[in-house]
C-alpha positions as CSV (number, residue, x, y, z in Angstrom):
1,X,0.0,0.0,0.0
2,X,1.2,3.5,-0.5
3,X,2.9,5.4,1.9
4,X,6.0,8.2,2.6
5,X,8.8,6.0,1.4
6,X,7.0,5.3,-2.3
7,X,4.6,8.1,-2.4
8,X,6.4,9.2,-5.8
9,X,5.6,6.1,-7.5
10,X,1.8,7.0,-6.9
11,X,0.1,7.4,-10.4
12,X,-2.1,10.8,-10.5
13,X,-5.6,8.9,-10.1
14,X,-4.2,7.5,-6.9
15,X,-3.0,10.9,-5.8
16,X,-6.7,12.2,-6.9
17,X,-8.8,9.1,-5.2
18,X,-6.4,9.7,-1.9
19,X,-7.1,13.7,-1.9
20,X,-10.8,13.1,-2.4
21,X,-10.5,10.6,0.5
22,X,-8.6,13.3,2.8
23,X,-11.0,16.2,2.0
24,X,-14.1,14.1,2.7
25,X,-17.5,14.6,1.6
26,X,-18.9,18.1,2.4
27,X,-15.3,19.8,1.2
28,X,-15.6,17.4,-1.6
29,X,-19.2,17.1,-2.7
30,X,-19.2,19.7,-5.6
31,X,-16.4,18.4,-7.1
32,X,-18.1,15.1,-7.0
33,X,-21.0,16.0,-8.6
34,X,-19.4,17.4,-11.8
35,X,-17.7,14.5,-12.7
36,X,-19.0,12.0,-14.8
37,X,-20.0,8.7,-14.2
38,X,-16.8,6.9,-15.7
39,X,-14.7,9.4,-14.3
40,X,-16.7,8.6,-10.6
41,X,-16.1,4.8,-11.5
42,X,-12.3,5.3,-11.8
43,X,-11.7,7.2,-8.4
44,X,-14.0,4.8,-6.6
45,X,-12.3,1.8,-7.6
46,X,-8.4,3.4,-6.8
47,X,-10.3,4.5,-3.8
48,X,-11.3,0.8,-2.0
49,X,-7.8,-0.2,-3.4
50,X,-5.8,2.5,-1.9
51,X,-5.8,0.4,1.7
52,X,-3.8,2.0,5.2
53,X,-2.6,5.7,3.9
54,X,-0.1,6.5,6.5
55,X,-0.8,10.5,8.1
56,X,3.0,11.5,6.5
57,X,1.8,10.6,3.3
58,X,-1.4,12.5,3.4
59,X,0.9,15.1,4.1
60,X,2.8,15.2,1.6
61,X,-0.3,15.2,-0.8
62,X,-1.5,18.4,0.5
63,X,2.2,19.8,0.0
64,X,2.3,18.7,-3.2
65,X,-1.0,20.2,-4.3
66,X,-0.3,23.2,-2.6
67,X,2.8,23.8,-4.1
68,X,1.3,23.3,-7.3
69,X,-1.4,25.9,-7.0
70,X,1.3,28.3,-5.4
71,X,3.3,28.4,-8.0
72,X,1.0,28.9,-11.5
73,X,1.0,32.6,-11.0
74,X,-2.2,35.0,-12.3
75,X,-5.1,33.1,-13.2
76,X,-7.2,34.1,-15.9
77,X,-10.6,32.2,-16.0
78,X,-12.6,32.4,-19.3
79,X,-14.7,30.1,-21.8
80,X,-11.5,30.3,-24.2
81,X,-9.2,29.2,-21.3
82,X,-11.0,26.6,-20.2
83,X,-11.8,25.7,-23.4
84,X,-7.6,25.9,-24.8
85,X,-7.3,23.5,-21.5
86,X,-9.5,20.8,-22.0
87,X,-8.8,20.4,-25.7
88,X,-5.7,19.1,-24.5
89,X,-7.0,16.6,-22.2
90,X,-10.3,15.3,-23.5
91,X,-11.7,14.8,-27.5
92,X,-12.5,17.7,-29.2
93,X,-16.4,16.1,-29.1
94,X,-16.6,16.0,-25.7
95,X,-14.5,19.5,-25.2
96,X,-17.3,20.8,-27.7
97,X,-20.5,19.4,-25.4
98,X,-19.2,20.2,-22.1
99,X,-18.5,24.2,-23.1
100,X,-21.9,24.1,-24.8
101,X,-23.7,22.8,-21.8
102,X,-21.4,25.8,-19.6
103,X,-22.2,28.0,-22.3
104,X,-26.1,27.7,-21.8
105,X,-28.4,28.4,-19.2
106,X,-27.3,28.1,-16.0
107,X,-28.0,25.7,-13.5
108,X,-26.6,22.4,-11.7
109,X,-28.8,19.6,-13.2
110,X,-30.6,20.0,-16.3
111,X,-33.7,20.6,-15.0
112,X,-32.6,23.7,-13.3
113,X,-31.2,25.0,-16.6
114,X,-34.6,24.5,-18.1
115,X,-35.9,26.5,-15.3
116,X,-33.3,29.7,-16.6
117,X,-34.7,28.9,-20.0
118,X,-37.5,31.7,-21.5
119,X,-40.8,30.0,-21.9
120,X,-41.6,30.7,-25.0
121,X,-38.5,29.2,-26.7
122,X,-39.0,26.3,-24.3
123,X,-42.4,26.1,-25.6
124,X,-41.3,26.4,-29.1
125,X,-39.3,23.2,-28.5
126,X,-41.8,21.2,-26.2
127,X,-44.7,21.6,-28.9
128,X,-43.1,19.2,-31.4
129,X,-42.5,16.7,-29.0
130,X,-45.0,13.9,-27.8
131,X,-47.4,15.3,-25.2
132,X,-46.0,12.4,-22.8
133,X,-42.5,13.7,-22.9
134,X,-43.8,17.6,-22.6
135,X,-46.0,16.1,-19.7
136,X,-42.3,14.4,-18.0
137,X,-40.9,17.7,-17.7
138,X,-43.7,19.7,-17.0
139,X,-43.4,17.4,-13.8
140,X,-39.5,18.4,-13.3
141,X,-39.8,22.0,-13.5
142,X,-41.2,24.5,-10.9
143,X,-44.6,24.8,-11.2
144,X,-44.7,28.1,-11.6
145,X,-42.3,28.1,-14.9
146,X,-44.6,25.2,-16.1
147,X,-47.6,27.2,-16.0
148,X,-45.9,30.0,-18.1
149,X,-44.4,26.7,-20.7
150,X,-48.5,25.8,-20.7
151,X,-50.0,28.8,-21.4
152,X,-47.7,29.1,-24.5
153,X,-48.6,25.8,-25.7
154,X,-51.1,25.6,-28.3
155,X,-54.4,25.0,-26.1
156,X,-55.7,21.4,-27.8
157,X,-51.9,20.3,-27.2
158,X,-51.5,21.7,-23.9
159,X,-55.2,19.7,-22.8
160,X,-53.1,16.4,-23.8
161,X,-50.1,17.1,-21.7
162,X,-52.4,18.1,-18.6
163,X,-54.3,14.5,-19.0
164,X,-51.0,13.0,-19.5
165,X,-50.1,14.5,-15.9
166,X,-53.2,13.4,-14.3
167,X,-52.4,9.9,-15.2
168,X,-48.9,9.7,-15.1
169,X,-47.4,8.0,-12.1
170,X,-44.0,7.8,-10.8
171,X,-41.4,7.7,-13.9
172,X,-39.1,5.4,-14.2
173,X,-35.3,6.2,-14.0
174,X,-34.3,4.9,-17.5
175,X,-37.1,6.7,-19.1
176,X,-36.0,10.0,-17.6
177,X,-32.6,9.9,-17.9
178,X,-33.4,9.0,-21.7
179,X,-36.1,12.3,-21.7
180,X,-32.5,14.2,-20.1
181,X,-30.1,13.2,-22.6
182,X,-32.5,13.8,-25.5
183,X,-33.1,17.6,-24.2
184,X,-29.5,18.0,-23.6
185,X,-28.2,16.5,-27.0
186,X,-31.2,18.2,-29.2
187,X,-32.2,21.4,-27.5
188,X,-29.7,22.5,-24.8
189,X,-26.9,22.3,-27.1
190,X,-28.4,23.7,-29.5
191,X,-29.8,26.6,-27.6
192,X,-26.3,27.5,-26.3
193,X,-25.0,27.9,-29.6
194,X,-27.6,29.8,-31.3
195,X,-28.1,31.9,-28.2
196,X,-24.7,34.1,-27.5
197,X,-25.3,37.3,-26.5
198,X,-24.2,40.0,-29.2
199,X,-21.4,42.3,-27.7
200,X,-23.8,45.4,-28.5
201,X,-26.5,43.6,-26.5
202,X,-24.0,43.6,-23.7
203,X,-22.7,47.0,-23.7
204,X,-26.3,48.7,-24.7
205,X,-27.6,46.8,-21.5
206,X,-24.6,48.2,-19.8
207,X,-25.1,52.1,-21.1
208,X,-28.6,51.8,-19.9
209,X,-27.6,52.4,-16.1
210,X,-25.1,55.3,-17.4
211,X,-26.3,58.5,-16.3
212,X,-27.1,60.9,-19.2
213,X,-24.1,62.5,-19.4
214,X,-21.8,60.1,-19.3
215,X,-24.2,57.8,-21.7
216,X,-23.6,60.9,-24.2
217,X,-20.1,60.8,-23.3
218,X,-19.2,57.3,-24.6
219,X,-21.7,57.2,-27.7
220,X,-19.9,60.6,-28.6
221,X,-17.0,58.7,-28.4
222,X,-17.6,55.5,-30.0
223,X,-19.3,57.3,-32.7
224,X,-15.9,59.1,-33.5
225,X,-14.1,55.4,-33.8
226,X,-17.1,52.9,-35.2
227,X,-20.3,54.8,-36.4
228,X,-21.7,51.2,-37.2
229,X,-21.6,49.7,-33.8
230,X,-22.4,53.3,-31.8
231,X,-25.5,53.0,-34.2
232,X,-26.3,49.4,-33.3
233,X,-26.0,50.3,-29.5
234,X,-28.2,53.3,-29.5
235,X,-30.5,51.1,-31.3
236,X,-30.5,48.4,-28.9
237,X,-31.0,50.9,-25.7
238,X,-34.0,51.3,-24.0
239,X,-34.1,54.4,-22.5
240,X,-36.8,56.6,-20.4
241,X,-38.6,58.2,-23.1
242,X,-38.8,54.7,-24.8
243,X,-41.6,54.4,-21.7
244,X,-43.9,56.9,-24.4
245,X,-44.1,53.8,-26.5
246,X,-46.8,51.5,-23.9
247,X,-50.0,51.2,-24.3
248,X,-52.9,53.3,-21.7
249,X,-53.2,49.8,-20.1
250,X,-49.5,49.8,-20.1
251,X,-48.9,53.2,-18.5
252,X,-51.7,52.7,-16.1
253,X,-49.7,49.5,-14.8
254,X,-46.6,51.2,-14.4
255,X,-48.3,53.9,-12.8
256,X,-49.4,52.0,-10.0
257,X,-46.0,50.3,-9.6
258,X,-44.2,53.5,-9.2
259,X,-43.4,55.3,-6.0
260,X,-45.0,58.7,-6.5
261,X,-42.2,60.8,-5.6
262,X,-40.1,59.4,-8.0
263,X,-42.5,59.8,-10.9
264,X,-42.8,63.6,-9.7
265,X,-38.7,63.6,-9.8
266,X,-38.6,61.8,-12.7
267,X,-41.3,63.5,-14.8
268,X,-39.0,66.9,-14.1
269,X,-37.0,65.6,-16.9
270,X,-39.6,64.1,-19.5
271,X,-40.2,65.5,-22.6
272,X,-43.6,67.0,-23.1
273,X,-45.0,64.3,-25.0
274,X,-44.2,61.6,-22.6
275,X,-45.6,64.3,-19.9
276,X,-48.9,64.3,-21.5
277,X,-49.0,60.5,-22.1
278,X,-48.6,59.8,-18.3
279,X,-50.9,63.0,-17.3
280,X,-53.2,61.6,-19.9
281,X,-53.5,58.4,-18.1
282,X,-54.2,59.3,-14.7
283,X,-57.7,60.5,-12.6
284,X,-57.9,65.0,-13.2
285,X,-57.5,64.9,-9.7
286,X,-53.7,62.7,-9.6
287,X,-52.3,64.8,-12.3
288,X,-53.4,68.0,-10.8
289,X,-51.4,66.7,-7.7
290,X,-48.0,65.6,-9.9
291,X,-48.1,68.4,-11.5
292,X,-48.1,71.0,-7.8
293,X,-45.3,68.0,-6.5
294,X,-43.5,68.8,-9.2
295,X,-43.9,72.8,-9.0
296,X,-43.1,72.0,-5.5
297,X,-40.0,70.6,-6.1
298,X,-38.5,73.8,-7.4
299,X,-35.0,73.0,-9.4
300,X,-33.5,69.5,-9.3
301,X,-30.1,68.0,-10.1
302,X,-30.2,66.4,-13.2
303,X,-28.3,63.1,-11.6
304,X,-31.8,62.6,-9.4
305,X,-33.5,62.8,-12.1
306,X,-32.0,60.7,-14.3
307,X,-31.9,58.2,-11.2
308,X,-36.0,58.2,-10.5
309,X,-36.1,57.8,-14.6
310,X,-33.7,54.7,-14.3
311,X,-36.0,53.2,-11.4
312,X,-39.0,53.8,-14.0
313,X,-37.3,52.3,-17.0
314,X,-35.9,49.1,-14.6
315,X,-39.4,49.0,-13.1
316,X,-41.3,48.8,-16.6
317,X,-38.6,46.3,-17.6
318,X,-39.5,44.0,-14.4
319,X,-43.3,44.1,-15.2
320,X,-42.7,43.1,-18.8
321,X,-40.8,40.3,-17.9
322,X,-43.7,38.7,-15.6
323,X,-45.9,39.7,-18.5
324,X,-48.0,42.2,-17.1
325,X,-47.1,45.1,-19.8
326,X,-45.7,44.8,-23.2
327,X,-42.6,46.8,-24.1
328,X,-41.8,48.2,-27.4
329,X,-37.9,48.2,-28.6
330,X,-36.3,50.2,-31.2
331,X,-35.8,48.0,-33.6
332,X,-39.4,48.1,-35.3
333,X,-43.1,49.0,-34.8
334,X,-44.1,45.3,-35.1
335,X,-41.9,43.4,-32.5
336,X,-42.3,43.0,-28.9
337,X,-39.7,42.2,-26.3
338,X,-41.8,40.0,-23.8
């Protein structure tokens, strides 16, 4: 059995099934779950072989992998890193699936990344699928993400998948692990490719929670060194006077939603027309009040208000995401971000 006088003739799997061992299982339990079942097979087995580990031996593990990790310097963790680093231990296949699956939505098991998943695209998927399958996960996701994924459905389909429910009964492991690997293989995957954020999605999101002057600072600026992309940001950005876009329904929504001495604040700032949209939607009696608030409030720096109009934007943004208003982007008259 291994021990301090032949611990350098250990072979690296022994080394790894000792340290696993030595850590034990709270210290060890993530890294346990992200290794695959072969890989769990191969540790286990150098594990019940290892026998008596002497405590100098132990030792000298830790020493070893602490040394290691001392001495690699700045660490720079990215997808193309980790990605450059398992190419040169696994096949490029199985490099290819695991940064896919990282790539995607997040979450531990699969059915927490379907839970991270928007539920109209998962509904796009689930609808040509067999109502039994669409039924199976309905059953692994939270309820209240399966009741968004149903209401998308096409009603006579989503009837099938709710008397599939009602009669289902416990599912068997083989049939669910077969349900998992087909949604990993033919829609995860796929979704993580398809689905990379554009960099000017990243940076309009970004300038959104610039105050105005510093907003007008960098688009100046990027203007001055790529027009195209500038142009493409702006276009992307959803900014506070975007807000005269909604609907009455809409603006009466947010209304309600808003704390009103922030409207007031942020109203200081508004442009007429988006003024008149907002007074336009509210009891004579509310907008005679906003309107003496506002008088009230005498000058205001333009940092507050560009603040209270940042709460109103990020506001209408959360109410369009749980669906209760619509929001109209700047990239057409006809589309809708949901």
């Amino acid at each position: 059995m291994a021990d301090i006088e032949d611990f350098a003739k250990m072979t690296g799997t022994q080394k790894a099934a000792a340290f696993m061992l030595a850590i034990g299982e709270e210290t060890g339990r993530g890294i346990w779950e992200i290794l695959t079942d072969d890989e769990i097979r191969e540790l286990s087995q150098h594990m019940s072989n290892l026998g008596s580990l002497r405590a100098g031996s132990v030792e000298e593990l830790f020493i070893e992998f602490a040394s290691k990790v001392s001495t690699v310097g700045n660490l720079n963790g990215s997808f193309e890193s980790t990605e450059r680093l398992l190419g040169k231990i696994l096949p490029g296949d199985r490099v290819q699936q695991i940064m896919d699956e990282i790539r995607g939505p997040a979450g531990r098991t699969m059915w927490d990344k379907l839970g991270n998943v928007n539920e109209v695209v998962l509904a796009s998927y689930l609808k040509n699928e067999y109502p039994q399958t669409v039924a199976v996960v309905l059953q692994k996701i939270k309820p209240e993400h399966a009741s968004r994924v149903l209401s998308v459905l096409p009603e006579d389909f989503s009837m099938e998948v709710i008397m599939r429910m009602l009669r289902m009964e416990s599912v068997q492991k083989d049939i669910l692990d077969k349900v998992e690997q087909t949604l990993r293989v033919e829609f995860m995957n796929n979704l993580a490719r398809t689905s990379r954020r554009d960099s000017h999605e990243t940076i309009a999101e970004i300038f959104n929670y610039l105050d105005r002057s510093a907003e007008s600072r960098f688009l100046a600026s990027l203007e001055d060194r790529n027009r195209d992309s500038a142009e493409k940001i702006r276009a992307l950005m959803f900014t506070f006077e975007d807000l005269a876009k909604l609907d009455p329904g809409g603006v009466q929504t947010l209304l309600r939603n808003v704390d009103k001495d922030r409207l007031a604040l942020a109203m200081k700032g508004a442009s007429d027309t988006l003024r008149d949209l907002f007074f336009s939607n509210m009891s004579e009696r509310a907008a005679k009040i906003l309107k003496e608030d506002m008088e009230a409030m005498g000058p205001v720096r333009l940092r507050d208000v560009d603040e209270a109009q940042m709460d109103m934007v990020n506001k209408a943004k959360d109410l369009a995401e749980a669906g209760e208003i619509m929001l109209s982007d700047n990239k057409g008259e006809d589309e809708l971000i949901y």
